[in-house]
C-alpha positions in Angstrom: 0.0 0.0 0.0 1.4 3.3 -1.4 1.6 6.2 1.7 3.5 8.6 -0.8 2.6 9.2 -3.9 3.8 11.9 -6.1 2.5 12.6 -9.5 4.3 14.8 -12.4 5.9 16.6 -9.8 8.0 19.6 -11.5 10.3 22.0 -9.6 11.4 25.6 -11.4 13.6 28.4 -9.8 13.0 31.6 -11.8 14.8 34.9 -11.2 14.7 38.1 -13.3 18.0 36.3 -15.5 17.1 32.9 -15.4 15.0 29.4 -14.9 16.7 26.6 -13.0 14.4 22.7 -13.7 15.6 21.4 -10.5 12.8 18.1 -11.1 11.1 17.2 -14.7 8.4 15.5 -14.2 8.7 12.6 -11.2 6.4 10.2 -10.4 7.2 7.5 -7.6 5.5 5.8 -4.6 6.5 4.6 -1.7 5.2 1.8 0.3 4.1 1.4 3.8 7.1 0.4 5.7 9.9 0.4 2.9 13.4 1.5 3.1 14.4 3.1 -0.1 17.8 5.0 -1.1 17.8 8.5 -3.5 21.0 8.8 -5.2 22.6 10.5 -7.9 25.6 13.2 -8.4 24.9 16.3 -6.6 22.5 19.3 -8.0 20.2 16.6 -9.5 17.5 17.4 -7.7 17.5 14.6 -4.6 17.3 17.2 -1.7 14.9 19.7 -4.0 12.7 16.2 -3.9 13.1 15.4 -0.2 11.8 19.0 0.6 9.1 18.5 -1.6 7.9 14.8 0.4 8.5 16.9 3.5 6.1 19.2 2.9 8.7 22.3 3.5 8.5 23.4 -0.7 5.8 23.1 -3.0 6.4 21.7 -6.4 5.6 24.1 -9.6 3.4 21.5 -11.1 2.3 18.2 -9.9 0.8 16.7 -6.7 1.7 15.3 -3.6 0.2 12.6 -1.7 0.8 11.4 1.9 -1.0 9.1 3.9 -4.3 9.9 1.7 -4.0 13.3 2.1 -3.5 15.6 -1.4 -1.1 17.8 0.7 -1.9 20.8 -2.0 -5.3 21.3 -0.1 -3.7 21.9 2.8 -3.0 25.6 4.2 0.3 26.2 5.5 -1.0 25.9 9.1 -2.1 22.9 8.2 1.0 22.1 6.9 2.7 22.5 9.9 0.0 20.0 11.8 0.4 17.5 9.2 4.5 17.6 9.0 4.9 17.4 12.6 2.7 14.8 13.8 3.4 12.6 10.5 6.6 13.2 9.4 10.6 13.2 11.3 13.2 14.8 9.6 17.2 13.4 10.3 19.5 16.0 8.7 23.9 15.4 8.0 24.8 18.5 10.1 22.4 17.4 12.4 20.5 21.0 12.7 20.5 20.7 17.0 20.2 23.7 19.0 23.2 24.6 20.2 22.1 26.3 23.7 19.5 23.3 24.7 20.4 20.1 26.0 19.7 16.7 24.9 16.5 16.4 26.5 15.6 19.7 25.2 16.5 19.1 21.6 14.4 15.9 21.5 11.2 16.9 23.0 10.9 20.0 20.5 8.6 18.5 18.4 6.3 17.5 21.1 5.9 21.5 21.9 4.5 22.1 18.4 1.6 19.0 19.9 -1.6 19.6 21.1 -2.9 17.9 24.0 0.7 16.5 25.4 1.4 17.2 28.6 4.8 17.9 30.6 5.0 14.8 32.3 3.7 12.8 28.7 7.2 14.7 27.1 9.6 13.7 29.9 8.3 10.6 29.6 8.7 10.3 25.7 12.2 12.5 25.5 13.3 9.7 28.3 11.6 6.7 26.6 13.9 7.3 22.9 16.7 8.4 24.4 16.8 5.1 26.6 16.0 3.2 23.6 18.9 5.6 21.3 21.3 4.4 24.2 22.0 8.8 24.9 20.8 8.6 28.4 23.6 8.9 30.2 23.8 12.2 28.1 20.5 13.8 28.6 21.5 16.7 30.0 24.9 17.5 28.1 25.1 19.8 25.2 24.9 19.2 21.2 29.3 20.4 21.8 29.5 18.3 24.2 28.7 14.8 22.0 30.6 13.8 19.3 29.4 14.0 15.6 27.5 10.5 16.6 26.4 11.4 19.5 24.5 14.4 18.0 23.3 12.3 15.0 21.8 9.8 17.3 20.1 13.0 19.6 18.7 13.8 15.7 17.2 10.6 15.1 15.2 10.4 19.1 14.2 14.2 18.3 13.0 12.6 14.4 10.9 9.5 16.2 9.9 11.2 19.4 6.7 11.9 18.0 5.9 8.5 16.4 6.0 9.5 12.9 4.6 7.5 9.8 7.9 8.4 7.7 11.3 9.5 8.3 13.5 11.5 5.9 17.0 11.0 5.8 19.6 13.9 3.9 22.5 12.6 4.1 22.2 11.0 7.9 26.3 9.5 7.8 27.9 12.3 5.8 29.2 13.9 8.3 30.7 10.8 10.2 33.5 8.3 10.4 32.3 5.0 8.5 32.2 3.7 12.2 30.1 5.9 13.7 27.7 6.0 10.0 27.7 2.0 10.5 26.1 2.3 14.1 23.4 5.3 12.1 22.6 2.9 9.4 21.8 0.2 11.8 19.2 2.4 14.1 17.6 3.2 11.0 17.1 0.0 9.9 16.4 -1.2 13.4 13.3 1.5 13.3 12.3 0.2 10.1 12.5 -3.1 10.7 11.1 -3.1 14.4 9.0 -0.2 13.9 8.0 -0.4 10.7 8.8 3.2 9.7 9.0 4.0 6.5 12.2 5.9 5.5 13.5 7.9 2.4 17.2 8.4 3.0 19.0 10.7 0.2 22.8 9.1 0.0 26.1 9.2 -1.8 27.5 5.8 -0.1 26.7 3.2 -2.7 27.1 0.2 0.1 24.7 1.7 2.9 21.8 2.7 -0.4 22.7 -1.2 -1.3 21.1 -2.4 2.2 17.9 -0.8 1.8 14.9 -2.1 -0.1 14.8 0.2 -3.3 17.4 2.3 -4.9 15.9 4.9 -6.9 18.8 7.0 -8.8 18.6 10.7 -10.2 19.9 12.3 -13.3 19.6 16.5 -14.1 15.8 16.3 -12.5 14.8 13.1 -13.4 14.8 9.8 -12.2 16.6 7.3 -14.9 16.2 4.3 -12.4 
């Protein structure tokens, strides 16, 4: 069962001087519960397209579909509600906040929630990080972790509010192959246990590989 569909999706940047085609005409679906891998060389259009699932651009032409909903109906309040109760976001430079804590970097997403309590946050923020093995740094700070460390604090903030579908830019750039090995394997540990469905944008041919679809990009297109 398909839980992202997008249709002829086209993406143009104009300026005064010039038009950019960052997608041509896409169409793809994901599955409930798959793993799939976007790759191809870079300025083809894979992050243009993961912005475009996650609901943070809109394509020029074409629609978007997720979980049943034609997201283009939506108004950008609604957007908001949708993205953050439906969809977790895992970025390479991680994207914490540098003044907050651990615990306080996770539970974000919950603030943006209606109807969840303090003591239903702690509980959550304590919960994933238990589960992420980063208790023992709840309190530190994002410079206080190592590049891991903070991935893994990006990945309990992405799941702490139980979302349908993760998106992935990049998630082991920014580590040692170590430390991306230990990333790849929660991933697929939430996919696999919790059957999350995840679209990870990658360069590293052996971790894309491991997942369930590879779908490659050429100058806006996909050619595979």
């Amino acid at each position: 069962m398909s839980i992202i569909t997008l249709n002829g999706i086209s993406k143009v940047y104009r300026t005064k001087e010039i038009e950019t085609t960052a997608l041509e005409n896409v169409n793809l679906s994901v599955d409930k519960g798959e793993f799939i891998s976007i790759m191809g060389p870079s300025g083809c259009g894979k992050s243009t397209l993961l912005n475009i699932v996650g609901l943070l651009d809109k394509p020029t032409i074409g629609s978007v579909n997720i979980l049943g909903e034609d997201c283009s109906r939506f108004t950008d309040n609604a957007l908001s509600h949708f993205r953050n109760a439906n969809l977790g976001f895992v970025f390479q430079s991680f994207h914490l906040i540098p003044s907050l804590n651990v615990a306080a970097n996770v539970e974000m997403p919950l603030l943006y929630r209606n109807g969840v309590s303090a003591s239903e946050r702690k509980e959550r923020v304590e919960k994933v990080l238990e589960r992420l093995e980063m208790s023992h740094r709840i309190k530190h700070l994002p410079s206080q972790l190592s590049g891991g460390q903070c991935q893994r604090v990006a990945i309990a903030r992405a799941i702490v509010g139980q979302p349908e579908i993760i998106l992935a830019d990049e998630p082991t750039g920014n580590l040692d192959s170590k430390m991306g090995s230990e990333v790849m394997e929660l991933l697929h540990r939430l996919n696999r246990e919790d059957g999350v469905t995840i679209i990870m944008v990658t360069h590293n041919e052996a971790q894309a590989r491991e997942t369930d679809r590879i779908v490659r990009f050429f100058d806006g297109r996909i050619i595979s």
